[in-house]
N, C-alpha and C positions, 0 to 999 in steps of 0.2 A: 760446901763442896761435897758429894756425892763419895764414897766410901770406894775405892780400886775391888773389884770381884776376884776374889782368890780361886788362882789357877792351880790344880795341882796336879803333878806331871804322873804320867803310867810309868812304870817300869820297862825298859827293852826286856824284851824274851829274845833270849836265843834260839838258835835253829836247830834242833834235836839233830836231825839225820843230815847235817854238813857233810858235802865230802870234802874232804882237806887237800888231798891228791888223786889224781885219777890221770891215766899213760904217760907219766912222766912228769907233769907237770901238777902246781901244788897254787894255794890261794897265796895268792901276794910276788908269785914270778911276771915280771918282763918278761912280753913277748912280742913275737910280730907272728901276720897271722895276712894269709893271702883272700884278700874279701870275695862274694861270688861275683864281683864287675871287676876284678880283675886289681883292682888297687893296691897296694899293702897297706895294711895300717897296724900301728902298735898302740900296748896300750898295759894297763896292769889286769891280770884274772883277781875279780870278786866274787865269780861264784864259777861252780864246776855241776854238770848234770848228766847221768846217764839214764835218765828215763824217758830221752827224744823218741820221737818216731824212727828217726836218719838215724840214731846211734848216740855219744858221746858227744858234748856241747859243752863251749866255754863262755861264759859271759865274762866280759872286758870293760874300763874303763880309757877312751882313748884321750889324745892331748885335744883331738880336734874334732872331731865326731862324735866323740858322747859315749853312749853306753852302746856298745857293738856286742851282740851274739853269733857267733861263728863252729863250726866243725871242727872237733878238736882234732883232726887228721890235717885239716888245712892252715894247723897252727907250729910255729918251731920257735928255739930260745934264738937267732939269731939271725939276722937279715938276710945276710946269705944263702940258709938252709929254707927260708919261706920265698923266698924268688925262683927255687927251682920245684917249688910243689905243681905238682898240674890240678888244674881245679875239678871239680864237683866227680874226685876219684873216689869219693864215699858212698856216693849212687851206684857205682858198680858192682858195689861187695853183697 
């Protein structure tokens, strides 16, 4: 019987320049967040960006769509306050 080939694992590296918070909102907050078709979807923030084109970005995990990135202007903590966001109001600035 031929001998298993030892696998040996890399190390994760961390992300130097995370940001952890950025307009309110931090890595590992629930939110809900108004999609550009108009949907809501919620979902948890795993990563935070401010070096888009458009401005401020939040990349999401959601329950049923996957990995969503969205404008963090058309994100809020709670259903409510993302139902009356009007959308792609980040184009205008």
């Amino acid at each position: 019987m031929p001998r298993r080939k030892k696998v040996s694992k890399k190390p994760v590296k961390e992300k130097k320049d995370l940001i952890k918070s950025l307009d309110g909102f931090s890595l590992g907050d629930y939110i809900w967040c108004k999609y550009f078709d108009g949907r809501l979807i919620e979902g948890v923030i795993t990563y935070l960006s401010d070096k888009d084109s458009h401005g401020n970005v939040v990349t999401m995990v959601t329950k049923d769509r996957g990995i969503r990135t969205a404008h963090i202007s058309m994100c809020a903590h709670s259903r409510d306050e993302a139902k009356s966001l009007k959308l792609f109001t980040f184009l205008q600035e």
